[in-house]
C-alpha positions in Angstrom: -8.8 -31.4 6.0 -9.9 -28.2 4.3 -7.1 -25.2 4.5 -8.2 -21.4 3.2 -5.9 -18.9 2.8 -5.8 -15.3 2.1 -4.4 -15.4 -1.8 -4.2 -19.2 -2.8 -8.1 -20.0 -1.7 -10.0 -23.5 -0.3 -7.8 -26.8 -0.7 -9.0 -30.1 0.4 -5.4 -31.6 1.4 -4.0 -35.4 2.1 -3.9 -37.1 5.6 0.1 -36.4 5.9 -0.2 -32.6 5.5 -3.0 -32.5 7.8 -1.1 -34.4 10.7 2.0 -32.1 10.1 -0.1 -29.0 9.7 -1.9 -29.9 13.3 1.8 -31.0 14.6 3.2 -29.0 17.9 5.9 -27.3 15.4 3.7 -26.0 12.7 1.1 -24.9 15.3 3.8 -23.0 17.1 4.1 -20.8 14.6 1.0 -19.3 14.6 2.7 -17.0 17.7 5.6 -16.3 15.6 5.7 -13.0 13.7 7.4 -13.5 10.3 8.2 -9.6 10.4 10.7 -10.4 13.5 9.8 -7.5 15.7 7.8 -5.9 13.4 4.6 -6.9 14.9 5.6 -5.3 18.1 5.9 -1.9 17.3 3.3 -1.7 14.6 0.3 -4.2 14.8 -1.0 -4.1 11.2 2.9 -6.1 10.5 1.1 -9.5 12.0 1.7 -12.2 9.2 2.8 -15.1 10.7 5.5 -18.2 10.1 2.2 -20.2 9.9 0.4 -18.2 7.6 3.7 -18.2 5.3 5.0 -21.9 5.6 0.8 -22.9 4.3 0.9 -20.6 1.6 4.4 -22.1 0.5 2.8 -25.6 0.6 -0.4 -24.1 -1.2 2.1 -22.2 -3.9 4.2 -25.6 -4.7 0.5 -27.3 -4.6 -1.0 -24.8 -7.7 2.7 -25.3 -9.6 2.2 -28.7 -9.9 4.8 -29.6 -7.0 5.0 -33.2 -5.9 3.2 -34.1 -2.1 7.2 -34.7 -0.9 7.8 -30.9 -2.2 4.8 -29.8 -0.3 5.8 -31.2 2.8 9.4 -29.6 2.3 7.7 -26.4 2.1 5.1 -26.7 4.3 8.6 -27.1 6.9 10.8 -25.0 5.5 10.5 -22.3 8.3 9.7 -24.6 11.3 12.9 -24.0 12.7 12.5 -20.2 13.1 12.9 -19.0 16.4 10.9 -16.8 18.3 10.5 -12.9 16.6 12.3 -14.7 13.2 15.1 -13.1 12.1 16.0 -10.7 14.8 18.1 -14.1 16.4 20.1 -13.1 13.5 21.1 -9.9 15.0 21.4 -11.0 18.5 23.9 -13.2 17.5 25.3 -10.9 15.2 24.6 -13.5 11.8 25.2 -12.0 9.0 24.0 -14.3 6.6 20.4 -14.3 8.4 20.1 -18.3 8.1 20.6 -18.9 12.0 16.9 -21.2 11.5 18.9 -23.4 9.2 21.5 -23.9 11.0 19.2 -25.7 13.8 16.8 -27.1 11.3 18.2 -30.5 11.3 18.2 -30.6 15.3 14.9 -29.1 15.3 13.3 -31.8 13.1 14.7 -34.7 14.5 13.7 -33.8 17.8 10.1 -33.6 16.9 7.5 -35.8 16.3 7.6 -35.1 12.4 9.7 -37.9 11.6 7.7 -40.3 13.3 4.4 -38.5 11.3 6.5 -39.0 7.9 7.0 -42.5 8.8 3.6 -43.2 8.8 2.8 -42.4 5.8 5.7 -44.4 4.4 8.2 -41.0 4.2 11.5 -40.6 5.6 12.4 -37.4 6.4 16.2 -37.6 5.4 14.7 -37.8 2.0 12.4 -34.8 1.8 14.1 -32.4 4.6 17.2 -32.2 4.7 18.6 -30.9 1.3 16.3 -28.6 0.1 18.5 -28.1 -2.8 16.5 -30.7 -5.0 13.2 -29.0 -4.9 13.7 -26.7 -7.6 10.1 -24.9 -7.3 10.4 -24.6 -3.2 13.9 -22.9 -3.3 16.6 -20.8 -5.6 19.2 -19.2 -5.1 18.8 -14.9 -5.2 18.1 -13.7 -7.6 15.6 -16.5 -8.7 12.4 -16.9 -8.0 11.1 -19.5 -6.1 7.7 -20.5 -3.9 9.0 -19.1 -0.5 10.2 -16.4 -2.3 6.8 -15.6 -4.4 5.0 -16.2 -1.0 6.3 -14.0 1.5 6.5 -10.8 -1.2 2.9 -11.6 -2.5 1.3 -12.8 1.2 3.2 -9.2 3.3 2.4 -6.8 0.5 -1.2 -7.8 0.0 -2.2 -7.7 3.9 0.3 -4.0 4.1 -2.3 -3.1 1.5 0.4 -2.5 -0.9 -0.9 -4.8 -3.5 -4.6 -5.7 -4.2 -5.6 -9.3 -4.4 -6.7 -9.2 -8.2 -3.4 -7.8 -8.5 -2.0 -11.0 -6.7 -4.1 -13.4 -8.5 -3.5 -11.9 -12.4 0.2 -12.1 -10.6 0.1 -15.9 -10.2 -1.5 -16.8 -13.4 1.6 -15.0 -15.4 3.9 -18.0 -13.4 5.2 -21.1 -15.9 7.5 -23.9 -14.7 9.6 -24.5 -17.6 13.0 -27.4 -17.1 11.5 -27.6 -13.4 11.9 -24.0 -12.8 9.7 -20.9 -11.9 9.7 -18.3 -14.5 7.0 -15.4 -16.1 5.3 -15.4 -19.2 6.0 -12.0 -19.9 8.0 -9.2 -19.4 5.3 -7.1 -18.0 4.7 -9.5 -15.1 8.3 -9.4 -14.2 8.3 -5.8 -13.9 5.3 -5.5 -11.5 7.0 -8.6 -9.2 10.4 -6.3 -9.6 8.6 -3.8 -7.7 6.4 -5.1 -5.6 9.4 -7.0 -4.4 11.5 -4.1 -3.5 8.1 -2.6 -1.6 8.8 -5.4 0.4 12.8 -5.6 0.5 13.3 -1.9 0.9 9.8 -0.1 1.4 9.1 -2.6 5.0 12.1 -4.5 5.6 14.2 -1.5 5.6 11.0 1.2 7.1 12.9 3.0 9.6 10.0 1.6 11.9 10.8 -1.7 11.5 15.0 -0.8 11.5 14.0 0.6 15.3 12.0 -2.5 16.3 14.6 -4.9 15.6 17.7 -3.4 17.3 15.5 -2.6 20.1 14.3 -6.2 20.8 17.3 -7.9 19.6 19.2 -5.7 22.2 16.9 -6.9 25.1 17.3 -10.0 24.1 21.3 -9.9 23.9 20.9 -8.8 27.4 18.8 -11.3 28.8 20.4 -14.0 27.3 23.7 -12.8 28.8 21.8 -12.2 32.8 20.4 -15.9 31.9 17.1 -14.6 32.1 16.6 -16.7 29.1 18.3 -19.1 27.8 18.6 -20.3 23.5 16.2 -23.0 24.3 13.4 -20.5 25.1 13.7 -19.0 22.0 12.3 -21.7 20.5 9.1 -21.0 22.0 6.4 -18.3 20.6 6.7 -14.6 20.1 4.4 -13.8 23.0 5.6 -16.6 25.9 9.3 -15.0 25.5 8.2 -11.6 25.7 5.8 -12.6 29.1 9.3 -14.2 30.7 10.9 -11.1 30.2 8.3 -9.2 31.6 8.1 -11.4 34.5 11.9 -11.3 35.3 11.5 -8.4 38.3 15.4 -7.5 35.9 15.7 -3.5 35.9 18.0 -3.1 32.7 15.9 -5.9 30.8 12.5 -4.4 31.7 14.0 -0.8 30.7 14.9 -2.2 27.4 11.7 -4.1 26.7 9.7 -0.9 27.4 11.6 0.6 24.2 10.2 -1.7 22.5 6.3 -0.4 21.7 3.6 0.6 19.0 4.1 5.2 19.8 7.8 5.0 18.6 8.4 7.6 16.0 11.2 7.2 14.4 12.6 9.2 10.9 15.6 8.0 8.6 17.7 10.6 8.7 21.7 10.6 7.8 22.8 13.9 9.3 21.3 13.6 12.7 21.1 9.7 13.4 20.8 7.6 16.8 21.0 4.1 14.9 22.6 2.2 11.9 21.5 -1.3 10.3 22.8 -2.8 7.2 21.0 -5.7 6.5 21.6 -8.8 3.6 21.2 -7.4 0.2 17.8 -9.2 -1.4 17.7 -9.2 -5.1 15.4 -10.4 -7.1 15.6 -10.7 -11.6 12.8 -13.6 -12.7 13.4 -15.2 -15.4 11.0 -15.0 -18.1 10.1 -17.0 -21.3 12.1 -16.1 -24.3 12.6 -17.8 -27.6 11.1 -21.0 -25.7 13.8 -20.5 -22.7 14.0 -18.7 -19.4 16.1 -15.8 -19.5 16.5 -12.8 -16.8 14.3 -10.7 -17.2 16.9 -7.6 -16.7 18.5 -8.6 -20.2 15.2 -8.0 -21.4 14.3 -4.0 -19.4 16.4 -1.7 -18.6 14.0 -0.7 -15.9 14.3 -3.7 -14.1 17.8 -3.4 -14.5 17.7 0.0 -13.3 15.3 -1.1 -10.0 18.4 -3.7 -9.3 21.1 -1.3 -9.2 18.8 1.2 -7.1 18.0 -2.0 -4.5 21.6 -2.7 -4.3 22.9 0.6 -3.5 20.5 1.6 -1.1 21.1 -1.8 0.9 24.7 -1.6 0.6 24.4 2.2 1.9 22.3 1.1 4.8 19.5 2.7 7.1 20.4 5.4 8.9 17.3 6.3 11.7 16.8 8.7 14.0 14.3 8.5 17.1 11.9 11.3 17.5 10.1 9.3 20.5 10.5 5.7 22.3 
């Protein structure tokens, strides 16, 4: 099977990541917006779990990765629910990792083990403790492939980045001890801010602040009416919304119509109708020197300084007020 994608290009890949890239749970989430309720009230915000999850697979791939560390990361996000992480603010998670909490049931009741299995894999040993693929996952402020993709894959189709800005990007990467780190200093700066373009510029866009307390308050409520149910949310973006629309329910249907592509909304801390304080996202890459990774904020005060600014303005939280809904 042939895969081509946006940044990473044409790759011929092996029978087992075809199966699971055809498999009910990948294809699902083609209809699910990795932005949460992004999509919905601003339409150019449409990369998807699918789009991600193939890049992460196509990342680990170009690193080097094993076929058992592509096939974590081509699954790392099949558990996301539909509209991503605005579950996490229905059910009031702070930690934003309500998808891993229901990854394990998720898997096993698919058919991926049984694809694993025939190709000789068991899943226990490649899904379930991510913690041993070192280039798929790290803990903040490291980089890692899901990391690298989701920064480099939203800010190049937001048009914030260029893809020869992307691609000089990915040739700066070096594993070194098993790890993801930069060749230079330089590099590390222009992730540093291309990551906070993402973290603060469109996470925390007073836009996209709106479009999740909008949804994930018509969803609260039709969860508690039992006009859904958590079951349902494991379908696609799109199917939820149509069984919302299709529930005849007043206060649910009054909601939903809040949530739309003419909202203009402002940040605004005098005059504000709505507050969000979202998990802080940090990011310091290690770079390459004296033949070891170091931060790279030991090595630039600016990165340093781009930290401190990321921090405070997350920890200060988004303060938005709505001109029109």
């Amino acid at each position: 099977m042939k895969l081509s994608d946006d940044i990473y290009g044409d790759y011929i890949i092996e029978y087992v990541l075809e199966e699971l890239v055809l498999s009910r749970p990948l294809q699902r989430l083609k209809g699910v917006y990795q932005g949460g309720a992004s999509y919905f009230v601003n339409e150019k915000w449409n990369v998807t779990r699918y789009e991600h999850s193939i890049g992460v697979m196509l990342l680990i791939r170009r690193l080097g990765g094993s076929l058992e560390e592509q096939i974590a990361g081509l699954l790392h996000d099949v558990s996301h629910t539909a509209f991503s992480h605005v579950i996490d603010f229905v059910f009031e998670n702070r930690d934003e990792d309500y998808h891993e909490k229901i990854y394990h049931q998720i898997i096993t009741e698919s058919d991926i083990p049984g694809i694993l299995r025939k190709y000789g894999y068991d899943y226990k040993d490649i899904l379930l403790d991510h913690s041993k693929w070192k280039l798929l996952e790290q803990p903040a402020p490291e980089l890692c492939a899901d990391r690298i993709d989701y920064t480099l894959r939203d800010m190049y189709r937001y048009e914030s980045i260029t893809l020869k800005e992307t691609h000089d990007f990915l040739d700066y990467l070096i594993i070194k001890n098993g790890k993801i780190g930069l060749k230079n200093i330089a590099a590390a700066k222009w992730f540093v801010n291309t990551y906070y373009k993402e973290v603060i510029d469109f996470f925390m866009d007073p836009l996209n602040i709106y479009g999740y307390h909008a949804l994930a308050e018509t969803l609260k409520k039709a969860l508690a009416k039992n006009i859904i149910n958590e079951d349902q949310l494991l379908e696609a973006d799109e199917e939820v919304i149509k069984t919302l629309q299709m529930s005849d329910d007043k206060d649910v249907n009054e909601l939903l119509s809040r949530v739309h592509r003419n909202v203009r909304v402002k940040e605004d801390k005098m005059n504000f109708d709505l507050f969000s304080k979202k998990k802080v996202r940090l990011i310091d890459p290690s770079v390459v020197y004296e033949n070891r990774l170091i931060p790279s904020s030991l090595l630039s005060d600016e990165i340093k300084r781009m930290n401190e600014h990321a921090k405070r303005k997350a920890e200060e939280g988004m303060y938005v007020s709505i001109l029109a809904n």
